[in-house]
C-alpha positions in Angstrom: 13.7 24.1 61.0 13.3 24.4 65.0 14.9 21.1 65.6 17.2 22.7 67.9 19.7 20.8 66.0 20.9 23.8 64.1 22.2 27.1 65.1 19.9 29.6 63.5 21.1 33.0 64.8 24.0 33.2 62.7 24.6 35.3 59.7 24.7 32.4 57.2 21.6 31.4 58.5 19.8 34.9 58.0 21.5 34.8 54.5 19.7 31.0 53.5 16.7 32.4 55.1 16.5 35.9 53.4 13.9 34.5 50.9 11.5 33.0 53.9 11.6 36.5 55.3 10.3 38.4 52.1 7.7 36.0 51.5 7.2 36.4 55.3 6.3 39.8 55.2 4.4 39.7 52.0 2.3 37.3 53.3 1.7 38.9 56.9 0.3 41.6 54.9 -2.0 39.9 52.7 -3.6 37.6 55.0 -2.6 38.3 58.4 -4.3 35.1 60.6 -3.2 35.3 63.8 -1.9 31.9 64.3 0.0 32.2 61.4 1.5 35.5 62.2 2.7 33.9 65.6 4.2 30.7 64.2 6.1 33.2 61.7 6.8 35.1 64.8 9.2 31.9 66.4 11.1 31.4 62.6 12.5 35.3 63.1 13.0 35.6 66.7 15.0 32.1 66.4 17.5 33.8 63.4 17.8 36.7 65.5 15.3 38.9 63.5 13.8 40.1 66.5 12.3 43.5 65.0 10.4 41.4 62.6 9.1 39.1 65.1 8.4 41.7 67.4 6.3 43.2 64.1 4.8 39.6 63.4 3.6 39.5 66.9 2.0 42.8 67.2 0.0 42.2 64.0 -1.0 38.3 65.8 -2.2 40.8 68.8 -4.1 42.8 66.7 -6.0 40.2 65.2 -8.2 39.6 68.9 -8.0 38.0 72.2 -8.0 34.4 70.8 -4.6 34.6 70.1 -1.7 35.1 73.0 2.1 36.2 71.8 4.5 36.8 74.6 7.6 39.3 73.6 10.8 37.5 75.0 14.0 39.7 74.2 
């Protein structure tokens, strides 16, 4: 999906990936892993879902000191 090949931040996009972001935030809740949060972190903030991202990556930062997310507007 991060190819780089495709223009993400796009409404379409957000629209094809509405169902990633549900299951997304189900699953940040569930089990939030911090390398997992962060790695869901980089789908949003490459739609343009930067709240969520922003969300994803303070969970990631809650999760201890092993883990390092940087915030990138």
């Amino acid at each position: 999906m991060l190819d780089y090949g495709h223009d993400l931040d796009s409404d379409a996009m957000r629209e094809r990936f509405a169902p990633w972001f549900r299951a997304i935030d189900v699953v940040s809740r569930r089990s939030p892993v911090p390398e997992s949060l962060a790695a869901m972190a980089r789908l949003a903030r490459a739609c343009g879902r930067y709240e969520l991202a922003f969300a994803l990556c303070d969970r990631a930062d809650a999760g201890g000191p092993d883990v390092w997310t940087v915030r990138v507007p």
